[in-house]
C-alpha positions in Angstrom: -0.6 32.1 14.9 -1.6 29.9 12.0 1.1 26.6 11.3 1.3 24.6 8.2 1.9 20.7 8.5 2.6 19.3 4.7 2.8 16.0 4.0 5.2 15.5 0.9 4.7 12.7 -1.3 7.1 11.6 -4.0 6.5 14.1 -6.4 4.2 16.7 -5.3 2.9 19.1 -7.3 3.1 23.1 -6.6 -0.5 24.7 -7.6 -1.2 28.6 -6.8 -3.3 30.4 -5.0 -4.5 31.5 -8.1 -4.7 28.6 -10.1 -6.6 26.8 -7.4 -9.1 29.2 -6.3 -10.0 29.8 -10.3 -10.9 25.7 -10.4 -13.5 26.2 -7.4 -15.9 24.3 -9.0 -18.9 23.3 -6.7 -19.5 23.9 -2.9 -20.2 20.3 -1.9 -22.5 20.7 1.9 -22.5 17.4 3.4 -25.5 16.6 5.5 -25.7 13.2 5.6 -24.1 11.2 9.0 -23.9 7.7 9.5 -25.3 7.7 13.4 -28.1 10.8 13.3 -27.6 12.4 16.7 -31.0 12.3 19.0 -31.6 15.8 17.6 -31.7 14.8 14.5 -33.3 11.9 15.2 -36.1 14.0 16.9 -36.8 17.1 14.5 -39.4 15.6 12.2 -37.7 17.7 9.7 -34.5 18.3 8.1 -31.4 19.9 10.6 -30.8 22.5 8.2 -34.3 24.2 8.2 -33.7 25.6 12.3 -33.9 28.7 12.5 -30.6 31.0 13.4 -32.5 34.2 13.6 -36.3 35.5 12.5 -35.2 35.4 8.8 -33.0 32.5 7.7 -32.6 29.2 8.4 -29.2 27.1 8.8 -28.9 26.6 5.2 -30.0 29.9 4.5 -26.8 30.8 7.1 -24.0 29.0 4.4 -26.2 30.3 1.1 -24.8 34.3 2.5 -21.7 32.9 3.3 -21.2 31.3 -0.5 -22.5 33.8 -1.8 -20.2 36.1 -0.7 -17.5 33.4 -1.7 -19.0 34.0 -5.1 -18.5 37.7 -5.1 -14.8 37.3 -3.9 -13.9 34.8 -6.8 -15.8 37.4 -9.3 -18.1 34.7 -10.0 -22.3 34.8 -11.3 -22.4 32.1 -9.0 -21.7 28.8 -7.1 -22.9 25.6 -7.9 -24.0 23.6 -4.1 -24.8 20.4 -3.6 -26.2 19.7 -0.5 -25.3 15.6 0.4 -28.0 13.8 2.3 -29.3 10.0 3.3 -31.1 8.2 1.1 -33.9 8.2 4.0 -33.2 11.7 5.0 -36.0 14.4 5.3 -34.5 16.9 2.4 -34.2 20.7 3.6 -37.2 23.1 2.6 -35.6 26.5 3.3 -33.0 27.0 0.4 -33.8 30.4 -1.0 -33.7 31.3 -4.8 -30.2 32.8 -4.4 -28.7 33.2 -7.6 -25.3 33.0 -6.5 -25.4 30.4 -4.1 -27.3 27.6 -6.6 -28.6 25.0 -4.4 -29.0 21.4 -5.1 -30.1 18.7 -3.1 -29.0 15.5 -3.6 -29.4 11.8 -2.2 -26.3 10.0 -1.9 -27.4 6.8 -4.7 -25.4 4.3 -2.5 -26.0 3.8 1.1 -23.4 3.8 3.8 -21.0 4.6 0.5 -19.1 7.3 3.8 -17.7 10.8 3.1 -14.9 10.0 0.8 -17.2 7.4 -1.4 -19.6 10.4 -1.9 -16.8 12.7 -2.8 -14.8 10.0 -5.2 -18.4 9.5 -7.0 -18.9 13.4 -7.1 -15.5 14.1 -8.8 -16.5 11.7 -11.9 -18.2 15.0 -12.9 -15.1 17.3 -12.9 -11.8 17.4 -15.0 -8.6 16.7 -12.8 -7.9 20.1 -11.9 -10.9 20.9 -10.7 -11.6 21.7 -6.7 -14.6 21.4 -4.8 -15.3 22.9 -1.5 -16.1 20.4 0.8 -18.4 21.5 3.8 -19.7 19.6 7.1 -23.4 21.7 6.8 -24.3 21.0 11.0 -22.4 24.3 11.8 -22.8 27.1 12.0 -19.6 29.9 11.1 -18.8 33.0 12.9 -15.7 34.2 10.3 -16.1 34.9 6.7 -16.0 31.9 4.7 -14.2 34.2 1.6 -11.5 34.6 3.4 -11.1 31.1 4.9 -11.0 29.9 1.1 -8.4 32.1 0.5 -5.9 31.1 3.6 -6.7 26.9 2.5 -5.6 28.2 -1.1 -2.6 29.8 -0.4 -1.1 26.8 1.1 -1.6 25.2 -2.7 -1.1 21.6 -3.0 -3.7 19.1 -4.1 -6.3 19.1 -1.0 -6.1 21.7 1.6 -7.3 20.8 5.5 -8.8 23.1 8.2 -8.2 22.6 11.6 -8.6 24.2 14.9 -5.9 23.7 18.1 -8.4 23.1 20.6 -10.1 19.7 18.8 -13.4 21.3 17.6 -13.9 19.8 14.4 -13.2 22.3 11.1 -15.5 20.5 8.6 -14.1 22.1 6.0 -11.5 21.2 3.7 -10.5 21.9 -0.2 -9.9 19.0 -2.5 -8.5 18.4 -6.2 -11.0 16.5 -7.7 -7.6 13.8 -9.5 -6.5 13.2 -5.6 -10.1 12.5 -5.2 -9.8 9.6 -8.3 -7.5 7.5 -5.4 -10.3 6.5 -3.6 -11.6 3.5 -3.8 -14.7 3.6 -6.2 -17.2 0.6 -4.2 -17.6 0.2 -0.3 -17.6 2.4 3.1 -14.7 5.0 2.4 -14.0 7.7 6.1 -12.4 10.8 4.5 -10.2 11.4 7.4 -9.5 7.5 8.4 -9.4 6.1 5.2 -9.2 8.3 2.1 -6.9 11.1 3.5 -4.2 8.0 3.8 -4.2 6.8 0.6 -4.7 10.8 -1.0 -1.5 11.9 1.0 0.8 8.8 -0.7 0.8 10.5 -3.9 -0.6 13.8 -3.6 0.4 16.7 -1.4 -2.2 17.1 1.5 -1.8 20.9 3.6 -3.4 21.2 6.9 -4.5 25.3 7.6 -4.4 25.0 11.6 -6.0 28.1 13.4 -6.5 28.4 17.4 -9.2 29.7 18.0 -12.6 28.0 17.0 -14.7 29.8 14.5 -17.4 27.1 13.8 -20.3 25.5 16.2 -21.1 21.7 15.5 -25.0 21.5 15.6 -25.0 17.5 16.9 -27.1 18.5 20.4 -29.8 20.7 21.6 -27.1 22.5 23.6 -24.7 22.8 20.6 -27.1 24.4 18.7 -28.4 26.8 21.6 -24.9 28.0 22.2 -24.5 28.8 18.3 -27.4 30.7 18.5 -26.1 32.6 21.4 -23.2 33.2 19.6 -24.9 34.1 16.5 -26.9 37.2 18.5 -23.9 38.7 20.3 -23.9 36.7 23.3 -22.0 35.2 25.4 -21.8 33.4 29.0 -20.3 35.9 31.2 -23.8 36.6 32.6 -26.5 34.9 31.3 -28.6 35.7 34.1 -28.7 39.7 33.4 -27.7 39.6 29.8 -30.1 39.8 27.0 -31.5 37.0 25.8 -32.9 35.7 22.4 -36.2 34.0 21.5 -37.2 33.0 17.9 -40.7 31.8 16.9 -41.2 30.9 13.7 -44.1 32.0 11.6 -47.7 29.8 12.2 -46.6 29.3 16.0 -48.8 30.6 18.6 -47.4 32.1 21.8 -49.5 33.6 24.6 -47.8 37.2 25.5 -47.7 35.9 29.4 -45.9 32.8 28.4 -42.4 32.9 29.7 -39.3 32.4 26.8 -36.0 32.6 27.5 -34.0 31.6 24.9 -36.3 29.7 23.3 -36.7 28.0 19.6 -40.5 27.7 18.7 -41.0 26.0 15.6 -44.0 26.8 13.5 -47.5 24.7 14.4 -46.6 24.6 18.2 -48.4 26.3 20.9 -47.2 27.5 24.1 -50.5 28.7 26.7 -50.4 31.8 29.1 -48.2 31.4 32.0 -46.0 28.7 30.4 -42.1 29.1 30.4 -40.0 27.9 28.3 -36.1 28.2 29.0 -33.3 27.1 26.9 -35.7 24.8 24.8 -36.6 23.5 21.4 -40.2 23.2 21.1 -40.8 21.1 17.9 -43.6 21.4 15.2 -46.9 20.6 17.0 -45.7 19.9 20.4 -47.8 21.9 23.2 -46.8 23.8 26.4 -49.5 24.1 28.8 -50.2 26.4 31.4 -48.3 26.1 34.3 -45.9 23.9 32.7 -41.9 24.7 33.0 -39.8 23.6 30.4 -35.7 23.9 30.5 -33.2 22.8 28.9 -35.8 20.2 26.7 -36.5 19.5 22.9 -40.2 18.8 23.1 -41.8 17.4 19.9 -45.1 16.2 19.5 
C-alpha cells in the first residue's frame, strides 16, 4: 500500500495534479557521480551506452520510457538533459527520438553536487515550472507514465519517490521556485542539503511504494541482475533456466565458445572453447581458448 509523509511548511501551497503535470518542463537524467564506481571507472565508455538487450542501450531504455511520458501528457515531445562530469565520456547511443529530445550536457562547475546542478538548471524556467529529475544508472521495470502521475497527485512543490526496502528511487519531481532556495555557489547534496532548506518554506511529498521497481547499475552484478530482470528472469533456478547473452555488433564470437549470461561489447574477441559466465567483456579485451571467465569485467 502506497503512504504519503508531507512535510508542512508555514504556508504551503496546494498545486493539482493537473496543474503540475501540465508544467512538466524537461526530463533532467543525471549521470554524473562524485565517486565513479569501479565499473564506471573501467568501461572506457560512457555507463549509459551498455547494452539491455540486442537493440537499445541504457539510454535508449529511459528514451521509450519518456517517450511514452510524452504521449501520456499529450505532448510532441520532451525536452532531456542528460547531466554528466565535466571529464566524463558523453553517451553515443541516444537515438533521434523525436519525443524524447536528448541533450547532453556537462555540468560548467565541478563538484557544484545534485542540487547545485538542479538550482543552476532552474534559472531557465519560470517558477511554476517542474522538471523531472532522474538518477539515469537504472534501469525501470514499471511504466514511468504512470509513476509521474502517482508523484503528481500528491501536488505540493517537489514530489519524492521512495521504496520501503532502502533501494534507492532516483526519481523525484521538483518546482523549479523551491529549486531558487538553493544555494547558488558551492557543493549542494539534494537529499542532505537542499531537501532541508526546500522543505522550510515549500511543501515536500514523499510517494513511498514497497516493492522495488528500479535496479541501480553501480556494479557488474547490479547491472547483470537488471539484465536478468529485463529478459524475464529470475533466480529461482538459474541453473536450468534460460539464460541471456548479448553481443554487440563488430564483436567476434567463435560458435564453440561458451556464454552464459554474457555482455560482449563490440571490438572484443572470445576464441573457440572459451566460456564466458556472468561477465562483462569490454571493448577489445580477448578470451582465449581454454580460458574460463566468471563473474569478471574484462577490459583491454
Amino acid at each position: 500500500m502506497t503512504q504519503i509523509r508531507t512535510q508542512h511548511p508555514a504556508a504551503p501551497a496546494t498545486r493539482s495534479a493537473q496543474h503540475i503535470l501540465s508544467r512538466i518542463t524537461e526530463v533532467v537524467l543525471l549521470a554524473g557521480t562524485v565517486r565513479p564506481t569501479p565499473l564506471h571507472k573501467q568501461l572506457q565508455r560512457s555507463g549509459l551506452d551498455l547494452p539491455v538487450d540486442e537493440s537499445r542501450s541504457i539510454l535508449n531504455h529511459w528514451q521509450d520510457h519518456i517517450s511514452h511520458l510524452a504521449d501520456r501528457l499529450s505532448r510532441d515531445h520532451l525536452d532531456t538533459h542528460v547531466m554528466i562530469d565535466w571529464t566524463a565520456t558523453a553517451p553515443i547511443s541516444a537515438w533521434p527520438n523525436d519525443k524524447a529530445v536528448i541533450n547532453i550536457e556537462r555540468d560548467p562547475l565541478e563538484l557544484r553536487g545534485t542540487g547545485g546542478v538542479l538550482h543552476d538548471l532552474a534559472k531557465r524556467f519560470d517558477d511554476e515550472d517542474y522538471l523531472l529529475v532522474i538518477s539515469a544508472n537504472q534501469m525501470l521495470f514499471e511504466p514511468l507514465d504512470q509513476m509521474v502521475l502517482d508523484m503528481a497527485n500528491l501536488g505540493g512543490d517537489v514530489q519524492l519517490l521512495s521504496y520501503e526496502d532502502g533501494t534507492p528511487a532516483g526519481m523525484m519531481l521538483c518546482r523549479c521556485g523551491a529549486l531558487r532556495d538553493i544555494a547558488p555557489i558551492g557543493f549542494v547534496d539534494m537529499k542532505e542539503q537542499a531537501l532541508p532548506v526546500i522543505s522550510r518554506h515549500h511543501q515536500t511529498l514523499v510517494l513511498r511504494r514497497q516493492k522495488a521497481e528500479v535496479q541501480p547499475i553501480r556494479t557488474l552484478a547490479n547491472y547483470l541482475d537488471g539484465l536478468r530482470r529485463m529478459h524475464g528472469l529470475d533466480d529461482s533456478d538459474m541453473v536450468n533456466q534460460a539464460a541471456f547473452n548479448l553481443v554487440e555488433v563488430g564483436a567476434e564470437v567463435d560458435p564453440k565458445a561458451s556464454l552464459r549470461e554474457a555482455v560482449v561489447l563490440h571490438g572484443a574477441r572470445i576464441d573457440k572453447g572459451a566460456v564466458v559466465a556472468r561477465s562483462l567483456i569490454g571493448v577489445g579485451a580477448h578470451v582465449k581458448t581454454g580460458q574460463v571467465i566468471v563473474d569478471q569485467l574484462v577490459m583491454k
